[in-house]
One Martini backbone bead per residue (centre of mass of N, CA, C, O) as a GRO file, in nm:
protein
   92
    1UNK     BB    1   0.792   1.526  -0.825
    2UNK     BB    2   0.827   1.217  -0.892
    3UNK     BB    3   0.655   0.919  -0.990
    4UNK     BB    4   0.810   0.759  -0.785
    5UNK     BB    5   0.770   0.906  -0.523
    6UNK     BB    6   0.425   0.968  -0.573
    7UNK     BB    7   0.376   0.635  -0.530
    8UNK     BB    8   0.530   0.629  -0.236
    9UNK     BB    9   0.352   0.842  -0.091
   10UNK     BB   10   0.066   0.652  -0.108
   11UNK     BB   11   0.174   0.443   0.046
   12UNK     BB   12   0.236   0.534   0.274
   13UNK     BB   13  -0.066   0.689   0.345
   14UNK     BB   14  -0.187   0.427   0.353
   15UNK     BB   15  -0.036   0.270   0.584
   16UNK     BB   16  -0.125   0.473   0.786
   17UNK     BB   17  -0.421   0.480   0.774
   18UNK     BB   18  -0.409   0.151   0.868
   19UNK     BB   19  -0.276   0.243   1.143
   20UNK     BB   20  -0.540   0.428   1.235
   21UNK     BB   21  -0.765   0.197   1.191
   22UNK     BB   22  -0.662  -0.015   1.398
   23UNK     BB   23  -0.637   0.158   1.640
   24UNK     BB   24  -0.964   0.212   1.605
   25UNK     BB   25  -1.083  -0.072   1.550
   26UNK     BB   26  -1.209  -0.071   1.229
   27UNK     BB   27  -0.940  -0.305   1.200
   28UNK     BB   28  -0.858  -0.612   1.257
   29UNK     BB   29  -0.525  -0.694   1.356
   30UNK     BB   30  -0.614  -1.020   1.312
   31UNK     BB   31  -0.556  -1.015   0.991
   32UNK     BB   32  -0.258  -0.992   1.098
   33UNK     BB   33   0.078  -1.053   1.129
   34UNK     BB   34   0.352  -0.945   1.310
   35UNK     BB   35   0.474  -0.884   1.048
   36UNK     BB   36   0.250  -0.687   0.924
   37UNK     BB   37   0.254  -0.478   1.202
   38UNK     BB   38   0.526  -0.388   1.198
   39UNK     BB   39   0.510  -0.242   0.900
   40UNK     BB   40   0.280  -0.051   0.952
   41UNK     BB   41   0.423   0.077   1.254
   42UNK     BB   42   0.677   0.143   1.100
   43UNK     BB   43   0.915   0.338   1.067
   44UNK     BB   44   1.127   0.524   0.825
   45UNK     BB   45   1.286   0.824   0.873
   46UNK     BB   46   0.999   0.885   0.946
   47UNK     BB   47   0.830   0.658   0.764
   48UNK     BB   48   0.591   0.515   0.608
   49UNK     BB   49   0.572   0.187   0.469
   50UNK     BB   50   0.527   0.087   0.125
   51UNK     BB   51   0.576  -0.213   0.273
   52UNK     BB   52   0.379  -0.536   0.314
   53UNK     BB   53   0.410  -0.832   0.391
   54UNK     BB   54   0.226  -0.989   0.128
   55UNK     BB   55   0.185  -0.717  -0.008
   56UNK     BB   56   0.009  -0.452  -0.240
   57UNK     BB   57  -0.022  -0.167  -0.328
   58UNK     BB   58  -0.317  -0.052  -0.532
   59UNK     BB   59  -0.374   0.143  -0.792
   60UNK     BB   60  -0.793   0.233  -0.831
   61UNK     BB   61  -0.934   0.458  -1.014
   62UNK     BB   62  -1.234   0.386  -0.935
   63UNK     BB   63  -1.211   0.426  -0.581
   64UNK     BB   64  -1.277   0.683  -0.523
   65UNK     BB   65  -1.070   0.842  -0.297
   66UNK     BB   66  -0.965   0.538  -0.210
   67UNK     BB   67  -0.728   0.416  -0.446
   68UNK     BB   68  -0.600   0.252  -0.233
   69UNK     BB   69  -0.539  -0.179  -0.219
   70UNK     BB   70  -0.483  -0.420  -0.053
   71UNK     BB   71  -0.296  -0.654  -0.167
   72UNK     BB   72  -0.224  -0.986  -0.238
   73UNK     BB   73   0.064  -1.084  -0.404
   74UNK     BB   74  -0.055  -1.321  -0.545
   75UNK     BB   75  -0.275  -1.149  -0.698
   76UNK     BB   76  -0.114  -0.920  -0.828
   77UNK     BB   77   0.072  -1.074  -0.979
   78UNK     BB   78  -0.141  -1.230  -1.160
   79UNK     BB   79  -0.478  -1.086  -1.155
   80UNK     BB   80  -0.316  -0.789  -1.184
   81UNK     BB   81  -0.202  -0.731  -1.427
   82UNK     BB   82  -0.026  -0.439  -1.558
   83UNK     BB   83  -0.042  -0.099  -1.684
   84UNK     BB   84   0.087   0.151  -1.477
   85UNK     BB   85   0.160   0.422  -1.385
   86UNK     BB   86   0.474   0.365  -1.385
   87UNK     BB   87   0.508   0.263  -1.686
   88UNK     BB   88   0.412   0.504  -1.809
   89UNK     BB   89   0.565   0.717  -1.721
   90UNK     BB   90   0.830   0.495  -1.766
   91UNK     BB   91   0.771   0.449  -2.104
   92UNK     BB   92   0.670   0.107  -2.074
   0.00000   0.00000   0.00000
């Protein structure tokens, strides 16, 4: 598996998560809009979607063993910005 598909299948994964947390009423709904409950809800050819809207999935090795956190995209844009593990796998 390639380091973009293993990054893409942990956004997956932590996405599931969270609509497994929202359905057990774990985290309230309310914390988000219709349309990022539909990106939560919502699979694409059978996957949970990598991306909601307003939203950036941060992988935090600190924060082990659930080290994906979502961050809204200003903050992860601006004060959250790094050499992640996707730019050092490819190089950059």
């Amino acid at each position: 598996m390639t380091s973009k598909k293993r990054r893409a299948e942990k956004m997956r994964n932590a996405t599931l998560q969270l609509r497994k947390l929202i359905n057990s009423g774990a985290i309230d709904k309310k914390l988000f809009t219709q349309k990022q409950l539909n990106d939560i809800n919502t699979d694409v050819g059978g996957k949970a979607k990598t991306k909601i809207h307003g939203y950036a999935w941060h992988h935090n090795a600190q924060s082990s063993p659930n080290n994906m956190q979502l961050i809204p995209d200003e903050i992860h844009n601006k004060a959250v910005r790094h050499t992640g593990e996707g730019s050092l796998s490819e190089g950059r």
